[in-house]
Structure formats: structure tokens, C-alpha cells
C-alpha positions, -999 to +999 in steps of 0.1 A: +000+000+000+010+035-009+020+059+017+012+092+014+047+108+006+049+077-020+015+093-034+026+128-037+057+117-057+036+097-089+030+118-121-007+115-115-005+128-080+014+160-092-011+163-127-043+163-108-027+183-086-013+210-107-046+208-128-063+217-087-042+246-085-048+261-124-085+259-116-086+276-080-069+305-097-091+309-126-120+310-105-104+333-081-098+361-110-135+368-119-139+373-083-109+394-077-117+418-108-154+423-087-135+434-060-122+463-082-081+447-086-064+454-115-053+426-137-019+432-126 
């Protein structure tokens, strides 16, 4: 069985992660721009 710092070290662990992180931020900007930040 896989421990968890075995987990966190497959190419599928760190894709699906990555992927998490690229989709938190896009739905952070639309709410960001409402708050009246710039793009910048």
C-alpha cells in the first residue's frame, strides 16, 4: 500500500494536482476583478 509521501511523488498525483491549483486561480480572478483589482 502506498504511503502518502509515496502518493505525492507519482505523475498522477502531481497532474491532478497542478490541474487543482490552475482551476482555484481561474475562479479566483472573476472574483478578484469584482472586487475592483487590477489585472496586474
Amino acid at each position: 500500500m502506498f504511503g502518502l509521501s509515496e502518493l505525492k511523488q507519482t505523475r498522477f498525483y502531481q497532474e491532478v494536482f497542478a490541474e487543482g491549483k490552475e482551476e482555484g486561480k481561474l475562479e479566483t480572478i472573476p472574483q478578484l476583478l469584482a472586487l475592483g483589482l487590477s489585472i496586474e
